[in-house]
C-alpha positions as CSV (number, residue, x, y, z in Angstrom):
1,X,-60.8,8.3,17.8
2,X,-57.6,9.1,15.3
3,X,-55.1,5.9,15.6
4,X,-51.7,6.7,14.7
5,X,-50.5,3.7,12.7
6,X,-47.2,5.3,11.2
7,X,-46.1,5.7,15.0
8,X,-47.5,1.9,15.9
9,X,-45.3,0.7,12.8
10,X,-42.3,2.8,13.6
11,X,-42.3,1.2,17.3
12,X,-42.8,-2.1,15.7
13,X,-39.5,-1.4,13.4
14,X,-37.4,-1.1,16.7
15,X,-38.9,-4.0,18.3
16,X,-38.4,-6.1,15.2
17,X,-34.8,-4.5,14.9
18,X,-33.7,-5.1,19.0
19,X,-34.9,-8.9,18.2
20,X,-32.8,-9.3,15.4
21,X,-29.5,-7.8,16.8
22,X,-30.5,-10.2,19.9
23,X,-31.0,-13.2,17.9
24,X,-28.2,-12.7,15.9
25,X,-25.7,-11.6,19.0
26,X,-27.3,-15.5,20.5
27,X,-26.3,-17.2,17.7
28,X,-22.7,-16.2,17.3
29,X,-22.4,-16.9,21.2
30,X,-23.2,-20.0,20.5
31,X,-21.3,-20.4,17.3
32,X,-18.5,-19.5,19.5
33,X,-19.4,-22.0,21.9
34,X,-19.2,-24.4,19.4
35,X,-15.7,-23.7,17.9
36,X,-14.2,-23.4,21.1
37,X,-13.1,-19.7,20.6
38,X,-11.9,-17.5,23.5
39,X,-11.5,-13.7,23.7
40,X,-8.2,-12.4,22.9
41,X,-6.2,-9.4,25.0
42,X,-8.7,-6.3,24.8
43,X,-7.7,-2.5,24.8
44,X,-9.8,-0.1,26.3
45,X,-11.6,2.2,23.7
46,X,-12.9,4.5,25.9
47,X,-16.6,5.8,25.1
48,X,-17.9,5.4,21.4
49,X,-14.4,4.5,21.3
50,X,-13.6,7.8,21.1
51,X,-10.2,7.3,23.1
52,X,-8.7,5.0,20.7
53,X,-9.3,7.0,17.6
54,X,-7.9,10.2,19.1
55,X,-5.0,8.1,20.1
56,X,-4.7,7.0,16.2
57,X,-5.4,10.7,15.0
58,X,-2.8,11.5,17.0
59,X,0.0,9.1,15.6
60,X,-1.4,10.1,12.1
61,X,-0.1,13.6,12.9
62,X,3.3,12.7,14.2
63,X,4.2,10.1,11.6
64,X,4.0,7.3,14.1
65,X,0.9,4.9,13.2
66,X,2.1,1.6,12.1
67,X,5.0,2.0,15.3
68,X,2.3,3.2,17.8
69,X,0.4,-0.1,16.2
70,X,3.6,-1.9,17.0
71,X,4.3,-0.8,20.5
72,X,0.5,-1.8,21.2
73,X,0.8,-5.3,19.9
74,X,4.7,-5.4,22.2
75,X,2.4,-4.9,24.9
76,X,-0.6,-6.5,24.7
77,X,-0.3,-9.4,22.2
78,X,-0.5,-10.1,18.7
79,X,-3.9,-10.3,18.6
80,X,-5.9,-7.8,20.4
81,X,-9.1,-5.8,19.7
82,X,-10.4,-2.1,20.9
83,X,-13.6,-0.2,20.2
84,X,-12.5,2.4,17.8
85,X,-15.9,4.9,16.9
86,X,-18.5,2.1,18.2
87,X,-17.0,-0.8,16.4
88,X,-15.3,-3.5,18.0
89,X,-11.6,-3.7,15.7
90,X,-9.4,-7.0,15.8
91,X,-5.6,-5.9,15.0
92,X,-3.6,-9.1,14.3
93,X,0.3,-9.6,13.5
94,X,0.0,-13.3,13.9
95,X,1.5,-15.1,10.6
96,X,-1.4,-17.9,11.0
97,X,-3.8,-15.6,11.0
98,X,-2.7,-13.4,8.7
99,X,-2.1,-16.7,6.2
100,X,-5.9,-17.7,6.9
101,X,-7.5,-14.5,5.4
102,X,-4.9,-13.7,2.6
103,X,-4.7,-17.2,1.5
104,X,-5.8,-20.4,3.7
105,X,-9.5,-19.2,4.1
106,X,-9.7,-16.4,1.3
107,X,-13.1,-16.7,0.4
108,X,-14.1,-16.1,3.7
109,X,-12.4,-12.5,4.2
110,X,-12.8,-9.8,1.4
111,X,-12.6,-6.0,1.0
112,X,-14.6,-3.5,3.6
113,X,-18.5,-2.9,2.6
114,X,-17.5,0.6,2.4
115,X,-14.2,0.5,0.6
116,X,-15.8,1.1,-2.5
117,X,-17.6,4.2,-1.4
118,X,-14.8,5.8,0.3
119,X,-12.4,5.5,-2.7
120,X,-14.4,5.4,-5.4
121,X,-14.2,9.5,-6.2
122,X,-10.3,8.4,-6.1
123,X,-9.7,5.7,-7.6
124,X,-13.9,4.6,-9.1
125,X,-13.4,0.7,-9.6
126,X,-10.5,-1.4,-9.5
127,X,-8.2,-3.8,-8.2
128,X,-7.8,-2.2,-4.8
129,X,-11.5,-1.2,-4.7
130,X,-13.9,-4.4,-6.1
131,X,-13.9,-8.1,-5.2
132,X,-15.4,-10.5,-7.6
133,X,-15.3,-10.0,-11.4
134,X,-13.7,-6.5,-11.8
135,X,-10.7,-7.9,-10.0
136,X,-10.6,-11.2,-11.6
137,X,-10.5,-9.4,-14.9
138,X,-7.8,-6.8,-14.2
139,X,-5.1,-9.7,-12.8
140,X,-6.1,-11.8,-15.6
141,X,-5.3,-8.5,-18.1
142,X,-2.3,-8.1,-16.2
143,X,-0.7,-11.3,-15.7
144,X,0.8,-11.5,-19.2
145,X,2.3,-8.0,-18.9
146,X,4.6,-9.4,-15.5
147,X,5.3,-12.9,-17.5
148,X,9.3,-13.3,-17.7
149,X,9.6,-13.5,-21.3
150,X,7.7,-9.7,-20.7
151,X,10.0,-8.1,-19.0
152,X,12.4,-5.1,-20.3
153,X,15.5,-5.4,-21.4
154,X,19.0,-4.3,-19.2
155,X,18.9,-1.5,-22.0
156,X,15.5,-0.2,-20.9
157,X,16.5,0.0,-17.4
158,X,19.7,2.0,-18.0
159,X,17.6,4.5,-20.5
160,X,16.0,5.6,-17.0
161,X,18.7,4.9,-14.9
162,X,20.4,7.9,-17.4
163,X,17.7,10.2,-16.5
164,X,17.7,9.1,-12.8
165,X,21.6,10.2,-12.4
166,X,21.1,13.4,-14.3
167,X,18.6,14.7,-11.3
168,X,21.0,14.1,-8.9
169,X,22.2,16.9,-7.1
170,X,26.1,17.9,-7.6
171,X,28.6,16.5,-5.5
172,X,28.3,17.0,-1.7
173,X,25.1,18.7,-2.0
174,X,21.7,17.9,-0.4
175,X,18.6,16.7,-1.8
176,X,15.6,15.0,-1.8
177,X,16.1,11.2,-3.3
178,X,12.8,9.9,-2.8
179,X,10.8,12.8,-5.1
180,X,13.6,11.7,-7.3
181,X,13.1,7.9,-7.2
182,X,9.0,8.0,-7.2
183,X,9.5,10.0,-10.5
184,X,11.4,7.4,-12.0
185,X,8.9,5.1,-10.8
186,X,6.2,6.9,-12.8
187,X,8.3,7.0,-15.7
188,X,9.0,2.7,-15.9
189,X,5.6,2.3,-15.2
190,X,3.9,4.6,-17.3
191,X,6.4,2.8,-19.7
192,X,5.8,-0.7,-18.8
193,X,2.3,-0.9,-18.7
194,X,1.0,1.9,-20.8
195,X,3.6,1.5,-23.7
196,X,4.5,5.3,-23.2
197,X,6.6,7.1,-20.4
198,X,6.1,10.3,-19.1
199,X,8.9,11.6,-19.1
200,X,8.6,12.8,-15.9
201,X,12.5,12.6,-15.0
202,X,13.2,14.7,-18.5
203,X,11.0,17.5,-17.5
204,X,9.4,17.8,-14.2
205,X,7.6,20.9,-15.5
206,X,6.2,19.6,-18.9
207,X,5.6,16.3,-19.4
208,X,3.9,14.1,-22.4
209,X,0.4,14.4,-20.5
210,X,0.4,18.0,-20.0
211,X,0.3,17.9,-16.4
212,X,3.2,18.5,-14.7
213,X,4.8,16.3,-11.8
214,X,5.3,19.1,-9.1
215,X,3.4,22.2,-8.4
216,X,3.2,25.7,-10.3
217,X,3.0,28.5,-8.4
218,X,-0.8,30.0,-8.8
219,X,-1.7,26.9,-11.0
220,X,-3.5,23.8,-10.1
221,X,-1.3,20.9,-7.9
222,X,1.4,18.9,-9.9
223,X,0.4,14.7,-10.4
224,X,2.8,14.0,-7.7
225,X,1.4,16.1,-5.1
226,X,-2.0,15.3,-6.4
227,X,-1.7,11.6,-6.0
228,X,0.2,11.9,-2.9
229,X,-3.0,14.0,-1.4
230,X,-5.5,12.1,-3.0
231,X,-4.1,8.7,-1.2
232,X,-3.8,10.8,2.5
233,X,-7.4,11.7,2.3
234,X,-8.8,8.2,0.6
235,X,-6.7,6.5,4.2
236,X,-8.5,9.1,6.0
237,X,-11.9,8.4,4.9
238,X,-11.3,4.8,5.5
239,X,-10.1,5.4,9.2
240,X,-13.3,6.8,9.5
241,X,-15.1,3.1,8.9
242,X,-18.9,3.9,7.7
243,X,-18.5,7.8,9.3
244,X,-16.0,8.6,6.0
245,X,-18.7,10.9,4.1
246,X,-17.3,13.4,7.0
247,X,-14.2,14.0,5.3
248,X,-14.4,14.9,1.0
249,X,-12.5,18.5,1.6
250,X,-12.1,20.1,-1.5
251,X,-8.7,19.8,-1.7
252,X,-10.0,15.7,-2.5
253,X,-11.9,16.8,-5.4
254,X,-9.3,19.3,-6.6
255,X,-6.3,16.6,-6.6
256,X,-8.9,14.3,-8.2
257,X,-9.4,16.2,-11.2
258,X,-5.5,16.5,-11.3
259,X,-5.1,12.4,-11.5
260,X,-7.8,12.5,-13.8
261,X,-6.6,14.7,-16.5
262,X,-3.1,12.7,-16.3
263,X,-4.9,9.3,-17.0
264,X,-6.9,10.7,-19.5
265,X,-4.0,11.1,-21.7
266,X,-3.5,7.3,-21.2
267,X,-7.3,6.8,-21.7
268,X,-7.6,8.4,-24.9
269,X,-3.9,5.9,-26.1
270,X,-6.5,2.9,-25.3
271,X,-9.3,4.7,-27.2
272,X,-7.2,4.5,-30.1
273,X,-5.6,0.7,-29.4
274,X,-8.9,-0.3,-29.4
275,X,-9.4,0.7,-33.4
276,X,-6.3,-0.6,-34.1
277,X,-5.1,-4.7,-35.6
278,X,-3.0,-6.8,-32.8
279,X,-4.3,-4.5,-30.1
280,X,-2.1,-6.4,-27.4
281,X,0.9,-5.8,-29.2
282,X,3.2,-2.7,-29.4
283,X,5.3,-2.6,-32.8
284,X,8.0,-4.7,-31.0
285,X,5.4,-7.5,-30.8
286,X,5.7,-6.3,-26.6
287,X,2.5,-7.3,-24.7
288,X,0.8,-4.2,-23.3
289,X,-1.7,-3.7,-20.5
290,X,-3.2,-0.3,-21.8
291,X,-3.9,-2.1,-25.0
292,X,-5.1,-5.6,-23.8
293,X,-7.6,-3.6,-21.6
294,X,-9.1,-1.4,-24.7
295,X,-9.8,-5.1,-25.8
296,X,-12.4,-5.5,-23.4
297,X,-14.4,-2.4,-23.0
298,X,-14.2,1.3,-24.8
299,X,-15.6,2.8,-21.8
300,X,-13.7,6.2,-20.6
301,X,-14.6,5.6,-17.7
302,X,-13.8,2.0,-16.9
303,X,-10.6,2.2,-18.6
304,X,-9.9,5.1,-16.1
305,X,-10.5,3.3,-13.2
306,X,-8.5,0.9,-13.9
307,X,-5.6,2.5,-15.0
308,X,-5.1,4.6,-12.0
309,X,-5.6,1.5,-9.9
310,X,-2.7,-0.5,-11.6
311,X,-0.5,2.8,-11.6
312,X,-1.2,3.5,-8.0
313,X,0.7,-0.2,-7.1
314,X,3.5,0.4,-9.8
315,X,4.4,3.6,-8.7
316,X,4.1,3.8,-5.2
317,X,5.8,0.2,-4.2
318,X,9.2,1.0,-6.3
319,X,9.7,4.5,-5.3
320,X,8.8,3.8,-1.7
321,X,11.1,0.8,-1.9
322,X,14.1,2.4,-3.1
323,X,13.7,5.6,-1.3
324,X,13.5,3.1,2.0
325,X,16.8,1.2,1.0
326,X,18.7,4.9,0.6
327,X,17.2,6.3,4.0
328,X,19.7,3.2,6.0
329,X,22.2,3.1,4.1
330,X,22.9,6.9,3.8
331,X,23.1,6.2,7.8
332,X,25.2,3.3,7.3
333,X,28.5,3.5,6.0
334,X,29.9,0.8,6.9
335,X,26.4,-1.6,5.0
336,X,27.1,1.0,2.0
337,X,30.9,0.0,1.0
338,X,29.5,-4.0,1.6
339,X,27.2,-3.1,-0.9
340,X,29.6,-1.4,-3.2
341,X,32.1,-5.2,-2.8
342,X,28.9,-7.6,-3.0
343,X,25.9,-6.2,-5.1
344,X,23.2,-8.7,-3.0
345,X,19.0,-9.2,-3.1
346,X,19.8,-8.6,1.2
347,X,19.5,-5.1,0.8
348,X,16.4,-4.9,-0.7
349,X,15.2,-7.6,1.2
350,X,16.4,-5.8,4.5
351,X,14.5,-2.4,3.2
352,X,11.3,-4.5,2.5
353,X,11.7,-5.9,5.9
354,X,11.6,-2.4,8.0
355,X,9.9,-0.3,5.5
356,X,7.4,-2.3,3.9
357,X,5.0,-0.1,1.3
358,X,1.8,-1.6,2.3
359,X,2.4,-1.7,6.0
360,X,-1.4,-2.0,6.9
361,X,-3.7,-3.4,5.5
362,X,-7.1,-5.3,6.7
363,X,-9.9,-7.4,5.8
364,X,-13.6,-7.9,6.3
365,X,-15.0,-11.7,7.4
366,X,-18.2,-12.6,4.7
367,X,-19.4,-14.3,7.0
368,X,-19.1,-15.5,10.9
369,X,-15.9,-17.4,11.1
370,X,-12.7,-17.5,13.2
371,X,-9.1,-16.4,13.2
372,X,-6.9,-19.8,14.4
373,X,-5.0,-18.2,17.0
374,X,-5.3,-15.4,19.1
375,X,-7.5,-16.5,22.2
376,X,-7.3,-17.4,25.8
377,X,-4.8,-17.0,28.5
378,X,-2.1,-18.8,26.2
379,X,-3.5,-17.1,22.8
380,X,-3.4,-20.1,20.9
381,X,-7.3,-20.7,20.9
382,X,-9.2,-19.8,17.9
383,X,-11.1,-16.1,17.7
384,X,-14.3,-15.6,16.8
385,X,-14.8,-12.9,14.2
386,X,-18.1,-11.8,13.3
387,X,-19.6,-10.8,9.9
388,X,-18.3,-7.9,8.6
389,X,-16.1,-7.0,11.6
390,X,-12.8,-5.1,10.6
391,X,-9.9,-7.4,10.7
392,X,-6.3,-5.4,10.5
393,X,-3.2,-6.6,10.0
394,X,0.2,-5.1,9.8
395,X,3.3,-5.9,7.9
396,X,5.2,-3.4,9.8
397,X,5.3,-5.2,12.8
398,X,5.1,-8.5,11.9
399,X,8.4,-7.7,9.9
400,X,10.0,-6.5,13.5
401,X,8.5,-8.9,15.6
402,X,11.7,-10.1,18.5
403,X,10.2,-13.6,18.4
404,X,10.6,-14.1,14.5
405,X,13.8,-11.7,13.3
406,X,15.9,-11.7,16.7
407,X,16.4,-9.1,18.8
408,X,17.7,-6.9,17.0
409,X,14.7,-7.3,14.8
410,X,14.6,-3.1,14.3
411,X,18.2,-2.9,12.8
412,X,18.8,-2.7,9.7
413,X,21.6,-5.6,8.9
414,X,21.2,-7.1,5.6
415,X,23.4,-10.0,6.3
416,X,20.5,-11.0,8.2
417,X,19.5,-12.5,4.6
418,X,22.9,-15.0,4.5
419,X,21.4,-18.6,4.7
420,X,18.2,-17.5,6.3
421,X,15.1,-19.6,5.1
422,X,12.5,-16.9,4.0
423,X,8.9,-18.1,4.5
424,X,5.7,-16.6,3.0
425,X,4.1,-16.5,6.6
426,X,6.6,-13.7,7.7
427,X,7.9,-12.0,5.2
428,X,4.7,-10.0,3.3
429,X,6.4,-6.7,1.4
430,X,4.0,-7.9,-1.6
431,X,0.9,-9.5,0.2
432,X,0.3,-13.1,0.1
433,X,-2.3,-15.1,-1.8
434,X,-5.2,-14.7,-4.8
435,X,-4.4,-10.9,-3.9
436,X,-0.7,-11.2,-4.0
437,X,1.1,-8.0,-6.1
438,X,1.2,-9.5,-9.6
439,X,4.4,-6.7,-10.2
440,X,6.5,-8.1,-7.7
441,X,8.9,-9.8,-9.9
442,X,9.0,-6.2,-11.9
443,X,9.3,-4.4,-9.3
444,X,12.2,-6.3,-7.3
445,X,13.8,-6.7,-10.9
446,X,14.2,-3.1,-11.3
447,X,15.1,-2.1,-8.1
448,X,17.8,-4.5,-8.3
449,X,18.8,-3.2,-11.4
450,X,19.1,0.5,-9.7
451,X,20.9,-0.4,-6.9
452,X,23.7,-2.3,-8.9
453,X,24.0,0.6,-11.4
454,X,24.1,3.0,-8.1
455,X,26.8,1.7,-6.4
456,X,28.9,1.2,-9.9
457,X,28.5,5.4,-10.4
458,X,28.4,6.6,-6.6
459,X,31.4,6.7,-4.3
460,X,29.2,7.2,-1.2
461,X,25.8,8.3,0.1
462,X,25.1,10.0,3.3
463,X,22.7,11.9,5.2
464,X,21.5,15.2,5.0
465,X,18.3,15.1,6.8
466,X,18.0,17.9,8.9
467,X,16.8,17.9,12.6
468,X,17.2,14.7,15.0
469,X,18.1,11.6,13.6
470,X,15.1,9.0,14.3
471,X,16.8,6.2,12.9
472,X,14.3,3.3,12.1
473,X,11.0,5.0,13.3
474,X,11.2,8.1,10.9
475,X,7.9,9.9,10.5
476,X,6.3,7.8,7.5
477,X,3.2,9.2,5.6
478,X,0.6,7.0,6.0
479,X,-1.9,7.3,2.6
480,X,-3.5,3.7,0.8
481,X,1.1,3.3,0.6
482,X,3.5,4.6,2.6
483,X,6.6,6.9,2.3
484,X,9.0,9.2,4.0
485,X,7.1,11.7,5.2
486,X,10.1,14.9,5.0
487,X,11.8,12.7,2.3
488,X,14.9,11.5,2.5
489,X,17.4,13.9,2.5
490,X,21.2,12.8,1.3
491,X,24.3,13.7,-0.2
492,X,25.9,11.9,-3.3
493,X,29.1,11.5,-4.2
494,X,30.3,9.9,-7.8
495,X,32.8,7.5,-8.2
496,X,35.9,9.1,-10.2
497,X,36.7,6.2,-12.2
């Protein structure tokens, strides 16, 4: 008689399998038990949970996700969870829990399993990719570069405040600010960090790296739409969770290559740091990133990866920033000539507020643990989160929750700022914690700085956006950032004097 042992053993492989999932389901029951955790509001997922991701595919499409998020959270809590593709999601917008993984209990929340896989081809390994030492080393290269005694000069500023002017359209006539302002942040923080700007705001079309910023017709993408793209799929694969091998289009790989070729330019300026006496040091005696990080390894590769990493944050937060503070007030005439008397951080702060540039954002329990609110009838009973189970939050509406800005918590009123107490819990445009955005004091500095040289050289801004006005839900393109997804379309006027 012929046994078949490989179909005994694979039998035994399910068996042993069901028990584990059993035993392992028991125990967090009764972990839960134990820390007095209750359920919090639930949203049907449908089957698979196949519902709820078409409902998020279809907010993807229209522009809508972190509002759709929002109006979800108005009705159902600000804690809830759905099955989204077989996997049981927790979506928070409370500030206690969002404190307890960013900062209170960081070392029990880190970065999805599968974060690393799905942007690696993007971005390979980094600070928005890797936990442990690969992080700890690129903040610790970086923290010098964002020290105050670092920081440009006003004259630095206005050399690319000069060049941003110079691509504004004529008088009266409309254009799109935010391609504008996102080149200008490529060209402080190419600057800034890798001791050399592009350029990019000089010529669009030819640039120090040989790549230009916007597309040639029957040539490869420009960077911009290149990085743009290569963020929208990279969000895309991680909305798929551990399904993301489905979507690597080649239009990923091609924008890739673009990004690539630009860093390389910056990789090869490290190569040669590296050989180089005082390698931290430009000839100003200027600390610089690209340099320090040639210090530490002479892989192409490595270098790479972290370079795009560090550019992705620079450039995306400023020129998604000031491209937000435009879109109200070219809306707002009244919040423009206030401006133009009293040059204030409330207009920035007011941007950050509705249009924040990380706007979600989640994390990943290492082990069983709990969120301190959330549960019960009352939801103030702690949650129980299981390991590895996906843990969103978003910025977006905790920065227009009724409960913590008013009522009017969707208008944009920067006076809202006058003798207000900010606290960390609700106010997040930079994250919060070990993982907080090192740039932040860079970033706010030069914004700052553009604003107050704006309103010295412009008379008025208004807008041109064609089609309906959708005041503060415009359609935002969701990618690892967020910006206007048609741009944002005004007309400038200069001062005479």
């Amino acid at each position: 008689m012929t046994r078949n042992y490989p179909h005994i053993l694979e039998h035994g492989n399910l068996d042993s399998m069901l028990l584990a999932s059993i035993t392992t389901r028991y125990q967090q029951s009764k972990l839960s038990r134990q820390w007095n955790c209750e359920p919090c509001s639930h949203i049907p997922g449908g089957v698979f949970g196949l519902h709820a991701f078409s409902l998020i595919k279809k907010a993807q499409r229209e522009g809508q996700v972190a509002h759709t998020l929002r109006e979800y959270h108005l009705r159902y809590g600000n804690t809830i969870n759905s099955n989204v593709l077989g996997r049981n999601l927790i979506f928070t917008v409370d500030s206690e829990n969002i404190q307890a993984m960013l900062s209170n209990h960081f070392s029990s929340f880190g970065l999805s399993t599968h974060r690393y896989a799905q942007y690696s081809p993007f971005l390979g390994e980094g600070i928005f990719t890797s936990d442990g030492q690969a992080w700890e080393q690129t903040r610790k290269l970086l923290r010098p570069q964002f020290a105050k005694d670092a920081m440009p000069s006003l004259q630095w500023f206005d050399y690319h405040f000069q060049h941003l002017m110079q691509n504004f359209a004529s008088d009266g006539q409309p254009f799109d600010i935010q391609e504008i302002f996102f080149r200008l942040s490529l060209d402080t923080a190419t600057g800034f960090l890798f001791g050399e700007s592009v350029e990019s705001l000089v010529s669009a079309s030819q640039n120090r790296t040989g790549i230009p910023e916007n597309s040639v017709r029957g040539k490869s993408p420009g960077f911009a739409e290149a990085f743009d793209h290569a963020q929208h799929i990279c969000f895309q694969r991680s909305a798929m969770l551990e399904f993301y091998p489905l979507i690597n289009p080649s239009s990923f790989r091609t924008a890739t290559a673009v990004v690539h070729r630009f860093i390389n330019y910056y990789v090869n300026k490290a190569l040669q740091c590296g050989k180089e006496k005082d390698i931290e040091k430009d000839p100003d005696g200027r600390y610089h990133f690209l340099c320090a990080l040639a210090g530490h390894t002479d892989d192409p590769k490595v270098l790479r990866d972290r370079l795009v990493n560090v550019l992705l944050a620079s450039r995306d937060d400023v020129g998604s920033l000031l491209s937000s503070i435009f879109y109200p007030l070219a809306r707002d005439q009244v919040a423009w000539q206030k401006l133009k008397d009293e040059v204030t951080a409330a207009v920035s702060g007011a941007a950050l507020r509705l249009f924040p540039p990380v706007p979600l954002n989640a994390r990943f329990p290492l082990h069983d643990t709990t969120l301190p609110v959330g549960g019960g009838p009352d939801d103030q009973s702690p949650v129980f989160v299981r390991k590895g189970q996906v843990v969103g939050y978003s910025v977006w509406s905790l920065h227009r929750r009724p409960d913590l800005w008013g009522p009017d918590a969707e208008s944009f009123r920067p006076e809202r700022w006058q003798g207000r107490k900010q606290t960390v819990a609700d106010f997040l445009p930079f994250n919060s914690g070990p993982r907080v955005c090192p740039g932040q004091q860079f970033a706010v500095v030069q914004v700052s700085h553009m604003i107050f040289r704006a309103v010295q050289h412009l008379d008025r801004v208004e807008n041109a956006d064609l089609g309906p006005d959708l005041g503060m839900h415009p359609r935002m393109r969701q990618t690892l950032t967020m910006s206007h997804e048609n741009g944002v379309c005004v007309r400038v006027y200069r001062s005479s004097a």
